[in-house]
C-alpha positions as CSV (number, residue, x, y, z in Angstrom):
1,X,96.9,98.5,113.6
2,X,94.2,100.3,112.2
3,X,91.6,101.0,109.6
4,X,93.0,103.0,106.9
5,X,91.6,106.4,105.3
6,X,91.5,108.4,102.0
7,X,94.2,110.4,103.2
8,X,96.6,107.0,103.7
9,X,96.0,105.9,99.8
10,X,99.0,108.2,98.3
11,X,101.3,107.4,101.1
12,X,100.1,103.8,100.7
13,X,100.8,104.1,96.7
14,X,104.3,104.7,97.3
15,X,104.6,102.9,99.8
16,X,103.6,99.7,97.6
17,X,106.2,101.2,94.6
18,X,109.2,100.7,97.3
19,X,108.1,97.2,98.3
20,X,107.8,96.1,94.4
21,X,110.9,97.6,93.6
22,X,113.2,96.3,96.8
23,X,111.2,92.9,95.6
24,X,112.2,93.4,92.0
25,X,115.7,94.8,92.0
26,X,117.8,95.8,88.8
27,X,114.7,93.4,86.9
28,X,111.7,96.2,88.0
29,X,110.5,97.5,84.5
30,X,109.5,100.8,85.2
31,X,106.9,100.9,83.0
32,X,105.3,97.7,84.0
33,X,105.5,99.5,87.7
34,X,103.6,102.4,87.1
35,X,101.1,100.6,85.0
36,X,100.6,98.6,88.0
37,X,100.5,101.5,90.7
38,X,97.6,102.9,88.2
39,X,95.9,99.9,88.4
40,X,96.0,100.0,92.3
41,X,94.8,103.1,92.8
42,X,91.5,102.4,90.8
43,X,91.7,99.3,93.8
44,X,91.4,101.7,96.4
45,X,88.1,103.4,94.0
46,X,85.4,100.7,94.5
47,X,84.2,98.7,97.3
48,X,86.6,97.6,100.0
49,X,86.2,94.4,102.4
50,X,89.6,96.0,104.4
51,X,91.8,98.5,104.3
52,X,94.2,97.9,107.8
53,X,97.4,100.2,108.3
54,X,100.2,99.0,110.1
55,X,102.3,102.1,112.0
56,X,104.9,103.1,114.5
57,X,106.5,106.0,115.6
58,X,107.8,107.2,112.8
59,X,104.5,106.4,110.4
60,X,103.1,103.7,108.2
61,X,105.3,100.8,108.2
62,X,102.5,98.7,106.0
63,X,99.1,98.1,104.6
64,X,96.4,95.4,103.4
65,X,93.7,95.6,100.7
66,X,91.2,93.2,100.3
67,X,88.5,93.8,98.1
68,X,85.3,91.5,97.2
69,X,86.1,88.4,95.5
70,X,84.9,88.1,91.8
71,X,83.0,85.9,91.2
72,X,81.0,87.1,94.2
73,X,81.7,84.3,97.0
74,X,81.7,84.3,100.8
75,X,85.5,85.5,100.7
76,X,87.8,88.6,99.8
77,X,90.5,88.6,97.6
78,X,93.8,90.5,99.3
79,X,94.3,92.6,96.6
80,X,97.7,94.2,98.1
81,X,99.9,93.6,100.8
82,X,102.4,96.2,101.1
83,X,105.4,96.8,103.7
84,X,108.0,99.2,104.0
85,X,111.6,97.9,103.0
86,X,112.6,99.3,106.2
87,X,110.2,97.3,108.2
88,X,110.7,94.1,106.5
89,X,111.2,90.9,108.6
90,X,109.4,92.7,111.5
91,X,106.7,91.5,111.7
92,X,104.4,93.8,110.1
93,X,103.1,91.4,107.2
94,X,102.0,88.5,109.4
95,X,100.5,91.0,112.0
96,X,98.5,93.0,109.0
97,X,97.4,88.8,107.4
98,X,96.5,87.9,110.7
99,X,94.0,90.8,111.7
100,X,92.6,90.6,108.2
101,X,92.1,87.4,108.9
102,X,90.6,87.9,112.1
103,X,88.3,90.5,110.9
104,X,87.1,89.7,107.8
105,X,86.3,85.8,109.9
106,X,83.8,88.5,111.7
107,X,82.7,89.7,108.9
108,X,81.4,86.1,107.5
109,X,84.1,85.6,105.2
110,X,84.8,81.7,104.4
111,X,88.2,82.5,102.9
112,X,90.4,84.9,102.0
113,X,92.5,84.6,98.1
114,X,95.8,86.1,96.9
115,X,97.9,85.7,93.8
116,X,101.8,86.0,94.9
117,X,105.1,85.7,92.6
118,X,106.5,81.9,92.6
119,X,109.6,83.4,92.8
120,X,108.5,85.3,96.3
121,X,109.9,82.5,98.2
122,X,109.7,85.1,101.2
123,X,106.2,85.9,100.9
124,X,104.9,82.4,100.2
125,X,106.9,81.2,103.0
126,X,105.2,84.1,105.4
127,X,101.5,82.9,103.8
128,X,101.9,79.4,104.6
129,X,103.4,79.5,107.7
130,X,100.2,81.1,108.6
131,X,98.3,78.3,106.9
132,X,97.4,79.8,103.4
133,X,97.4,76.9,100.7
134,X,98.4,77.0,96.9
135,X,95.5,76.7,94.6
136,X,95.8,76.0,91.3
137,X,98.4,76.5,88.6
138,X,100.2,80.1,88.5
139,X,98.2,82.1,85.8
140,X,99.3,84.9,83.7
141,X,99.1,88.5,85.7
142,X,96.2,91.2,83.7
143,X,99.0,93.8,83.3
144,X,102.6,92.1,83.2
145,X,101.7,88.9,82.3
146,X,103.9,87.3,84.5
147,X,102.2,84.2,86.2
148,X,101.4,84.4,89.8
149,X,100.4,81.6,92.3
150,X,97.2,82.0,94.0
151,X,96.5,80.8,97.7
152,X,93.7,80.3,99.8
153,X,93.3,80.1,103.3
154,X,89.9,79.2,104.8
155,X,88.7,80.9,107.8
């Protein structure tokens, strides 16, 4: 693992529109995608808590974003959470949460926040096996509207 770079951002960009689209299947809107890829970018614009990049041999196999929480708290919010189709069920998600975890805990974070599908049995699974919690009711997504779960795991 390591701290990502300007250069990483495009690779990371497609990188997130696999994952969505493996996620999504035949139901990915492809509109609704690349509004959301736009919208990511601009995440990768202001100030950053973390940017970690997971890698083997044969290149980036994942990443983590995790921004400043709003309202301003002593937390981040994991904006995005990206892994490679290929490297799926390897691994690389709970090692990225887990050194995000540790470093933003040495940072002086209290907590760390992310909004995930209901539907992403796999992913909420992955976050509370490492002891994330739900929090709240889902809420409707800024862009697509579809609600999303948000979990909190204190540090």
């Amino acid at each position: 693992m390591r701290a990502g770079t300007a250069a990483d951002v495009g690779h990371c960009l497609q990188l997130w529109r696999a994952a969505v689209l493996q996620r999504d299947g035949s139901a990915a809107d492809g509109a609704a995608l690349e509004a959301q890829i736009l919208r990511s970018k601009t995440k990768f614009d202001g100030e950053v808590n973390a940017f970690l990049i997971a890698e083997d041999a044969s290149g980036i196999t994942g990443f983590v974003l995790a921004l400043p929480h709003e309202p301003l708290g002593p937390g981040s919010h994991l904006a995005l959470l990206g892994i490679d189709p290929r490297a799926q069920r390897q691994g690389v998600g709970r090692s990225l949460l887990l050194g995000l975890a540790e470093f933003r805990r040495e940072q002086g974070d209290e907590y760390l926040d992310l909004r995930v599908l209901p539907g992403n049995t796999g992913a909420r699974r992955l976050y509370e096996s490492l002891g994330w919690r739900v929090s709240g009711e889902p809420v409707p997504h800024e862009v697509t509207g579809v609600p999303f779960q948000r979990y909190v795991l204190q540090l």
